[in-house]
LUMDODREN-909017 format. One record per atom (N, C-alpha, C): x negated, y, z. Coordinates in steps of 0.02 Angstrom, whole numbers, plus 50000, padded with zeros to 5 digits. Each point is the difference from the previous one (the first is absolute). Layout:
% LUMDODREN-909017
XYZ ...
END
This chain:
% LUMDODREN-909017
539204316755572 499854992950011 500644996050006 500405002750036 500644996450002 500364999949948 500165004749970 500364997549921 499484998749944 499604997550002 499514994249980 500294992949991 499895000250096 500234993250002 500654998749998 500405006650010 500844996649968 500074998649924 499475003149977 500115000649916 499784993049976 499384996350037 499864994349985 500544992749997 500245001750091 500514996350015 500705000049971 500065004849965 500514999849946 499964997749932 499144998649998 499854998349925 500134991650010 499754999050066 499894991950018 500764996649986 500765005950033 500524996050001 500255000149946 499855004349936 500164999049933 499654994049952 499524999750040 499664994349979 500354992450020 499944999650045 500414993950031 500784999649977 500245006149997 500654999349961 499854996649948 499695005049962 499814996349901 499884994849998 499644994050060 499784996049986 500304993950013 500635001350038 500454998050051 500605000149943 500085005349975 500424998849929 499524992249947 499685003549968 499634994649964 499984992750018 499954999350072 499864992650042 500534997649983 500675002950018 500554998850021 500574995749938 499605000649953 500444995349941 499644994450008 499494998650022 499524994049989 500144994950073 500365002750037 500024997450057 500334991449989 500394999049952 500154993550010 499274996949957 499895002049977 499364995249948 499634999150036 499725002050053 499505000750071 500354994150032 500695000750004 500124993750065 499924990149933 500025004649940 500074992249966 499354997550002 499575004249962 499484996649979 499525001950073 499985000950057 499655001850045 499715004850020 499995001250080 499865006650007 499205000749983 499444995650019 499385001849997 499934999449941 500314996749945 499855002649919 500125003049976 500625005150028 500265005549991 499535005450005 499744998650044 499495006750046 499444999649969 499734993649974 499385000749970 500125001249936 500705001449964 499845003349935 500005006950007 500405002250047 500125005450010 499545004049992 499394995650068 499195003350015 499835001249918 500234994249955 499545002649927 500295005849966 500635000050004 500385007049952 499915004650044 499545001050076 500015005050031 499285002849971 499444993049993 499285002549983 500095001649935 500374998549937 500025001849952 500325007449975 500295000150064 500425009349985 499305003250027 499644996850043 499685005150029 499295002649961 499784994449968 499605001449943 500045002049942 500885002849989 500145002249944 500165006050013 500015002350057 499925007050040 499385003949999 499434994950006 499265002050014 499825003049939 500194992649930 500005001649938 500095009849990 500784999650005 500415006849992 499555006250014 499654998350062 499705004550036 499435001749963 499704995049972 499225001049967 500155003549911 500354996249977 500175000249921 500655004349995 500545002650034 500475004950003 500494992749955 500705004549972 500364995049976 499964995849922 500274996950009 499874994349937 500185004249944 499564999149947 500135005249930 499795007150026 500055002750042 499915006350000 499275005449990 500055002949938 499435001549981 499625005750056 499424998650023 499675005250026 499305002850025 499845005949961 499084995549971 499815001650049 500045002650056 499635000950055 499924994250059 500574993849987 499784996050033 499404994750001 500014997450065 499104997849994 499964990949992 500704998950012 500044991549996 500625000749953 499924992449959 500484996949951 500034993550012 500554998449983 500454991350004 499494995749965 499964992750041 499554996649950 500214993150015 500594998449981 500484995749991 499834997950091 499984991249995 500064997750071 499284993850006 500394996250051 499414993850001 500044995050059 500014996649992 500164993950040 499675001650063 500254999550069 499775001150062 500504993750053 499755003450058 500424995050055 499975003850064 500265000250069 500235004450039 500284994050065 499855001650060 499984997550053 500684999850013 500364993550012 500724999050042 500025001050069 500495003550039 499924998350081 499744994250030 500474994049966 499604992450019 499504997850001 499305005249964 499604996649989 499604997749937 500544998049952 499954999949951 499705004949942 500214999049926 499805003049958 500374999549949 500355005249958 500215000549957 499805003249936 500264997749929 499635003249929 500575006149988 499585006349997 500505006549967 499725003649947 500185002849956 499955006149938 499415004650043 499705000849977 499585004850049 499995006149921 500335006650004 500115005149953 499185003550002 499615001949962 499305000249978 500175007949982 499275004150008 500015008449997 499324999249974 499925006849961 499105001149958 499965006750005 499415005150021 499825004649999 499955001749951 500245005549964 500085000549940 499315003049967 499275000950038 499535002949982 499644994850029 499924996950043 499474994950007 499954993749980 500724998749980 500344994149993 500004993950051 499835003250076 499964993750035 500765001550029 499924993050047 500644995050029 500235005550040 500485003050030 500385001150059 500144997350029 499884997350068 499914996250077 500825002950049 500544996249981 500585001550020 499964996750072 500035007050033 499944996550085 500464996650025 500864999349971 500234995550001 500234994150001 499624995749946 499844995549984 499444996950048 499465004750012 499394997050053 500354998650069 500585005250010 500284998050073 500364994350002 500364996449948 500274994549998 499654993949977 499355001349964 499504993850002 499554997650040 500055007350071 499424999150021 500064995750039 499294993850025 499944993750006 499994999750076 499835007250046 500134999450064 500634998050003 500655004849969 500534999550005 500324990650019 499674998849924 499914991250010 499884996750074 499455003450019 499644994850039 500594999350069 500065005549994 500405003450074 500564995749987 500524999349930 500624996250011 499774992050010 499684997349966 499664994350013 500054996550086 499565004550005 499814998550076 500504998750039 500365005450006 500745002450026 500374992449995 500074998149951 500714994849976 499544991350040 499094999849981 499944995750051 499885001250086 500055006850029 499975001950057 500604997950032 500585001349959 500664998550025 500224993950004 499624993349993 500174993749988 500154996049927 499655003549946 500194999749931 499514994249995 499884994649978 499594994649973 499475002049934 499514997649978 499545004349977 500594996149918 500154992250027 500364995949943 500655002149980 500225001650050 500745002050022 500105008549953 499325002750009 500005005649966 500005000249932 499674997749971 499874994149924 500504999549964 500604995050044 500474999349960 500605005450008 500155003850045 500245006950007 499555004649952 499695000149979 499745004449950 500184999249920 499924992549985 500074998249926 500695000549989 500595002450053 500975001849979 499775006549983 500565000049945 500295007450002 499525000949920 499775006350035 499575003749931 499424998249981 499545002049945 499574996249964 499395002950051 499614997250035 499565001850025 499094997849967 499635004450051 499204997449985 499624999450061 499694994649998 499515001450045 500164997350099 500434994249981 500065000050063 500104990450014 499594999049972 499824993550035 499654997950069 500074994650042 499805000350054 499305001950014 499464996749942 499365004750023 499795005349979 500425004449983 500065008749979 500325003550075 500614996150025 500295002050068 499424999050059 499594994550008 499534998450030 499495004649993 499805003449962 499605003849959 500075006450036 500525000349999 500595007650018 499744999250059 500164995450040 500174997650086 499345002050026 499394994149986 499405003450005 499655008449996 500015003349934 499755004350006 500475005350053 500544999150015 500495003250028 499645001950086 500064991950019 499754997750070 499135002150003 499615001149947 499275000749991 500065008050035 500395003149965 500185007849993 500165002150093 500244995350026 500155001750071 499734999750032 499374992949995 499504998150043 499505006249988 499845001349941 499435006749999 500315004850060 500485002549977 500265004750039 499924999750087 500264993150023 500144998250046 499144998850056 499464997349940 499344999850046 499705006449990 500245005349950 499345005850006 500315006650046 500674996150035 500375006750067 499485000250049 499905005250033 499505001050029 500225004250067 499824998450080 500305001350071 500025004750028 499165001949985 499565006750026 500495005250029 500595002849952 500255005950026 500564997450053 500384994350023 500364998350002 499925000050085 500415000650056 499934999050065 500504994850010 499714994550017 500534995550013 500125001350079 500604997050024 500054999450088 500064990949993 500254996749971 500134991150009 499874997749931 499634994750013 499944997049943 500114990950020 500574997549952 500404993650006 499564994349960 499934994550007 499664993649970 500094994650004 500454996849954 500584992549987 499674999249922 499744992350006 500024996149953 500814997549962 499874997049943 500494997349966 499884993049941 500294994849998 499704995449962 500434999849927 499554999849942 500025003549922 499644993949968 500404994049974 499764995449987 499664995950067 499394996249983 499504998150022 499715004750054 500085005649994 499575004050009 500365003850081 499615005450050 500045003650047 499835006049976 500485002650008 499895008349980 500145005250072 499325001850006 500115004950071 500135008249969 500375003350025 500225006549986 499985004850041 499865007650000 499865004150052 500415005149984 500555003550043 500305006449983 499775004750055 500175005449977 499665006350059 500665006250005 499984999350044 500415006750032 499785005850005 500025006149976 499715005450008 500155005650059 499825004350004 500495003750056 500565004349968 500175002549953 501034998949965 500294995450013 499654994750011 500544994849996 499804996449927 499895000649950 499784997449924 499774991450027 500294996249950 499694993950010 499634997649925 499254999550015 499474997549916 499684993050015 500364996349947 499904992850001 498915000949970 499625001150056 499405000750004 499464997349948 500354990850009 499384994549984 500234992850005 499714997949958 500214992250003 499544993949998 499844994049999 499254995950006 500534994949989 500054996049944 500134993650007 499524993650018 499914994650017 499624995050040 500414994949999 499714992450011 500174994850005 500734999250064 499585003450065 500485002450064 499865006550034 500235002250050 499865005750024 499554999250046 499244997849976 499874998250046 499225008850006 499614998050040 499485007150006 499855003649953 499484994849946 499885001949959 500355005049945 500744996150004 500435003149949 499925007450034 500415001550062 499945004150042 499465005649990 499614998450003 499345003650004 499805003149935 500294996049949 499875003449958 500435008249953 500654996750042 500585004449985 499715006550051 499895000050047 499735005950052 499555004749962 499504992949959 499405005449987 500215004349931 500454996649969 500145003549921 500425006450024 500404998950062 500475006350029 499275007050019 499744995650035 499415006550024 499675002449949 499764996649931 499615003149946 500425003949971 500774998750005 500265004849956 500085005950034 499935002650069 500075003350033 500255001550059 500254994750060 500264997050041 499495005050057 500065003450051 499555000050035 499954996450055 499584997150005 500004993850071 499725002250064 500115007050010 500005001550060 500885005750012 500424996449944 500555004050027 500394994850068 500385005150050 500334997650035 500854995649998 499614993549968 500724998049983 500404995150049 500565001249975 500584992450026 499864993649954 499834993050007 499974997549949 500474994750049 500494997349915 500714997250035 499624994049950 499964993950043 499864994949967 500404995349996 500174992849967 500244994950019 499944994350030 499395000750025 499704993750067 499574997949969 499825001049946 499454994849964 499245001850050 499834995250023 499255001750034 499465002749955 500024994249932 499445004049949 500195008049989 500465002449996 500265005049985 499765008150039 500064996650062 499895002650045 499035002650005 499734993650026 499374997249983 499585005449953 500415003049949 499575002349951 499985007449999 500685000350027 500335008450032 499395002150050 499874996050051 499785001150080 499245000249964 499594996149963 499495000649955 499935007849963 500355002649972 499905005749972 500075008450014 500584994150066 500125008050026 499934999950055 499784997150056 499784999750064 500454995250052 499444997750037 500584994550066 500555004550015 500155005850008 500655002650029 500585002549945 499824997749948 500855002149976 500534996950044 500365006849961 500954997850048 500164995549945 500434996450025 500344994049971 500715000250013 500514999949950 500644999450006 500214994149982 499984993850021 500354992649991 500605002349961 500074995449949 500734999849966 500604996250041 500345003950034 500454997150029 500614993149976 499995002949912 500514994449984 499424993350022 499425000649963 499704993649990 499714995450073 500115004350054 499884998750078 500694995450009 500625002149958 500644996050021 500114994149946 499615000149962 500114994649950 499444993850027 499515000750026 499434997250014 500184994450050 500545003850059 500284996950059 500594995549968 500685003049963 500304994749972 499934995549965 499165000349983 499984991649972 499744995550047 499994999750046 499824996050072 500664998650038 500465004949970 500804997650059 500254997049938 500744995650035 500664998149972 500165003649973 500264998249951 500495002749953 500585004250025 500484995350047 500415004950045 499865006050050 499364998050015 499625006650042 499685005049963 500075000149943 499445006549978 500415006249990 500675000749980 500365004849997 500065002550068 499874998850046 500155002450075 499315003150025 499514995049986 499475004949994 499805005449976 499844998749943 500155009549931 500245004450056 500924997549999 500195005650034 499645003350059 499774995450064 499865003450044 499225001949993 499554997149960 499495004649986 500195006349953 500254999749978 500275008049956 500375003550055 500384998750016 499895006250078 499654998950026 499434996150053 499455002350011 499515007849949 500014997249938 499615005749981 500235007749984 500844998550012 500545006349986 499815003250057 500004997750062 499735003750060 499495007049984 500325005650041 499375006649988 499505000250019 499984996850081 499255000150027 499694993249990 499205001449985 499794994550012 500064994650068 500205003550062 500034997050046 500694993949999 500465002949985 500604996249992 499904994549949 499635002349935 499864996249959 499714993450030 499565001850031 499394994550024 500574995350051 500275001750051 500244998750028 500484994949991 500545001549925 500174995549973 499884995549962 499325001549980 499664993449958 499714994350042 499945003850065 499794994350054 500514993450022 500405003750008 500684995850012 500194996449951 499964999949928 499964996749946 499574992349987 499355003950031 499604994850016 500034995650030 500475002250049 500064993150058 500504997449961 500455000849983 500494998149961 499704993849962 499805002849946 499594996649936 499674994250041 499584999650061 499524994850016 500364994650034 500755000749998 500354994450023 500324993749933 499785004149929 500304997449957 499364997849953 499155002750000 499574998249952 499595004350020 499404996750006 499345003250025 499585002249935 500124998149941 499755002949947 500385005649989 500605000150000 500305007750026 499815004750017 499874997750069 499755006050022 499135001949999 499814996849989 499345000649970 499955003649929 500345000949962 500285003149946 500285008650034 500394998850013 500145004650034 499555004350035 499645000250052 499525002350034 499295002849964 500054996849934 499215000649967 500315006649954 499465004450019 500115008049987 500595002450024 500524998850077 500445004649974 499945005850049 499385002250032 499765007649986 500205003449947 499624997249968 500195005549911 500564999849994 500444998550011 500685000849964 500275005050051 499755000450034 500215006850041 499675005649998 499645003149957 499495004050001 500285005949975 500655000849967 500285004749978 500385004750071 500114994450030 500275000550095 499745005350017 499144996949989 499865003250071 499425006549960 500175002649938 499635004649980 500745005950000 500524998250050 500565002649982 500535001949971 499944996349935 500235001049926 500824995150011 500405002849979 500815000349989 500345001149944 500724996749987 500285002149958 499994995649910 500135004549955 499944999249938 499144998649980 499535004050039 499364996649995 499594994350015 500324998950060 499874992850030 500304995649950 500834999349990 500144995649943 499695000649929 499705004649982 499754998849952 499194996549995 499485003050054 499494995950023 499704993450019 500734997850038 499984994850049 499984992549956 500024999849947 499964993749950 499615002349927 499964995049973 499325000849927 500785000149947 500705000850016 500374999749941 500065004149948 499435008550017 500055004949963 499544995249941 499464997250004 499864994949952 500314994349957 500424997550053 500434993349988 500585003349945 500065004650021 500765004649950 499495000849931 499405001749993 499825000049932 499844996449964 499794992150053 499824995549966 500874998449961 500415000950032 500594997749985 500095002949914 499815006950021 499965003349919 499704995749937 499394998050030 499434997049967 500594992249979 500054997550037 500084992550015 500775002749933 500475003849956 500385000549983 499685002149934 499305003949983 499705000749954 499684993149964 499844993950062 499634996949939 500494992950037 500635000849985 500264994650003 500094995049949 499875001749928 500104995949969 499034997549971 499545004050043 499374999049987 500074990550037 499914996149950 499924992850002 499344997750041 499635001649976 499334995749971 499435007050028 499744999250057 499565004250017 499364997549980 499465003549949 499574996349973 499175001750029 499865005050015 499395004050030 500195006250046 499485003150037 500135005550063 500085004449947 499815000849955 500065007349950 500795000549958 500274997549993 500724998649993 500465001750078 499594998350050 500405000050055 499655006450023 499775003149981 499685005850024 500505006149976 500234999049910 500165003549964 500775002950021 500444992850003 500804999350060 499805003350035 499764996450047 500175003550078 499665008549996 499685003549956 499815006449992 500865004049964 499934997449947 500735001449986 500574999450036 500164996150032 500534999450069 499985002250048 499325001550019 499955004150065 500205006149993 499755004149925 500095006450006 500535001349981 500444996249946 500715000749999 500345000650050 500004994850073 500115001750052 499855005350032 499575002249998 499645005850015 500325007349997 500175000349938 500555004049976 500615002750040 500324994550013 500554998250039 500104999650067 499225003650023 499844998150071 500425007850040 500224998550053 500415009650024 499514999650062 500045004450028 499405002850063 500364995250053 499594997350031 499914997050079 500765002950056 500714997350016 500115002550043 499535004050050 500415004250032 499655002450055 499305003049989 499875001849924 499365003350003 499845005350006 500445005150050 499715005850047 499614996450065 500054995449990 499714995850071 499314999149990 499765000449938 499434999950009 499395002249999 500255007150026 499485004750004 499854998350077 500574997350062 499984997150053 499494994650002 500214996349935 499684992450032 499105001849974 499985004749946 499245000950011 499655002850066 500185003050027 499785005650065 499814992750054 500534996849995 499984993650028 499314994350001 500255001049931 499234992949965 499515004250014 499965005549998 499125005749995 499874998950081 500585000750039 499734999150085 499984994650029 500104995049962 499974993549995 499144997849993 499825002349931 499544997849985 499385004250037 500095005750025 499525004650026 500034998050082 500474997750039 499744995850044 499674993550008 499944995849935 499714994049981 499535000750001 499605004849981 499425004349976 499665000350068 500175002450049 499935004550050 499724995350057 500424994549993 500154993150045 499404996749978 
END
């Protein structure tokens, strides 16, 4: 096995030599006429060696007589072959005939460089990254002779692309899945309120769940996002953490489905944003700070302790303040007093494991203008979520939560009891 793979890895650095020779006269013509036109001819004299390889392989060498072979040359024929960008280019496509049936030979070569996923995927890619659908348009028509890529062919692309994710994205299914927390932050997408649900499993894994767009976040929307989570397989008698962002409807629809006693984890950022829009301008940075140590505190007791003192604070400067302040901030301590510390608490204690994907999202359809129906906004935010999704790494601190279940289960089994 081992001189295998030295034998390979020696084939690879002769390779890279040879090719490294070959490159290496062309190197100024690359810096004149450009590097990405450089590269995309390259890609063609690379697909054209490689189909004249396949050729070789099927029909043996040119002229060479030999009656036992089973394919023959049958000149060429106009084709075209997928650019990295997206694009499309026209190449020689070299043509093969069975020499007894007389049908076509299907050069898998050629299919790997025409094939239209390949397309779809660079497409996407170049408007995921901030590429303009217009902007793309005229970056396409430089350079080489292309086909097929006018804005409503790219649109075309974009759609079935984003169609392809949303399938994917509504027929995932929960059933096997044990969540321990499950997070729920709206986001506004046009006109529109888009509520979103991620779930924490016990690894640590974070699965962007479900989504319900709506006018606002208000029950209904809510309620409906719960119930599409439970049909797909959600069980609503699991023992969860649900980390919300204050929304009452939100809540409202949670406590509806899954009983008056869920635990509730208040989003701590949005408990400190809520209060600085009731103070001065010069006072809110002083606040943050000392409510963020308040919640840095280990015990809930200390915690509480210092949020009290805050309070008095606050009620010398704005009574909507502290009325802000005070409304839910139980919950924001709930991670406190179920004992939970550390890299888990910071990761729990706010809806940003959401907010970080909307961020994903919010970079996917930045140059999306013109939001026109929920089924367009359905299609994005399916595609962005799970791209994010992708990119998602396990939960700090998620040995912790084989703790924090033992927790929520004796939690909820004294609720029970009571």
């Amino acid at each position: 096995m081992k001189s295998t793979s030295r034998s390979n890895s020696e084939v690879n650095r002769h390779r890279v030599k040879a090719l490294t020779k070959l490159l290496g006269s062309d190197f100024k013509e690359a810096i004149e006429v450009g590097v990405r036109q450089y590269l995309q001819t390259l890609l063609l004299q690379i697909a054209q060696s490689l189909m004249a390889g396949e050729i070789m392989e099927l029909c043996g060498e040119e002229y060479e007589r030999d009656p036992k072979r089973t394919f023959t040359r049958h000149g060429y024929q106009k084709g075209v072959i997928a650019l990295p960008d997206g694009s499309k280019t026209a190449i020689e496509r070299p043509r093969a005939r069975n020499v007894k049936s007389r049908s076509e030979a299907v050069l898998e070569t050629y299919n790997a460089f025409a094939d239209k996923a390949f397309l779809d995927e660079r497409t996407l890619a170049l408007i995921g990254a901030g590429v303009s659908e217009r902007a793309l348009k005229r970056v396409l028509e430089k350079g080489l002779d292309r086909k097929g890529v006018s804005r409503s062919a790219v649109s075309r692309r974009v759609i079935r692309s984003t169609l392809d994710s949303l399938k994917v994205f509504e027929e995932r299914t929960w059933d096997k899945v044990r969540f321990v927390a499950l997070l729920f932050d709206g986001v506004s997408v046009g006109n529109r309120m888009v509520v979103a649900c991620v779930g924490i499993d016990l690894s640590g894994r974070k699965h962007v769940l479900g989504i319900q767009p709506g006018a606002t976040e208000n029950a209904i929307v809510c309620r409906d996002l719960i119930r599409k989570l439970v049909d797909r397989g959600l069980d609503v008698d699991g023992n969860y953490l649900f980390v919300l962002d204050g929304s009452k409807a939100l809540r409202a629809a949670i406590v509806e489905r899954f009983g008056k006693e869920v635990i509730v984890q208040r989003c701590q950022e949005h408990k400190i944003r809520d209060v600085e829009a009731y103070l001065p301008v010069k006072d809110r940075h002083k606040f943050r700070l000392r409510i963020q140590g308040a919640y840095n505190t280990r015990s809930y007791r200390e915690a509480s302790k210092r949020l009290q003192a805050i309070r008095s604070d606050l009620s010398l400067l704005s009574e909507q303040a502290v009325r802000s302040f005070i409304e839910g901030l139980e919950d924001t301590l709930t991670l406190h007093k179920l004992g939970i510390w550390g890299g888990l608490r910071d990761s729990l204690k706010t809806t940003n494991i959401i907010e970080s994907a909307f961020s994903t999202l919010r970079r996917k359809t930045s140059n999306v203008t013109s939001w026109q129906d929920e089924p367009q906004i359905n299609r994005w935010m399916a595609h962005g979520l799970m791209a994010a999704e992708q990119r998602f790494k396990r939960v700090p601190g998620h040995r912790t939560l084989t703790r924090l279940r033992k927790a929520l289960e004796h939690c909820y089994s004294a609720q029970q009891v009571l």
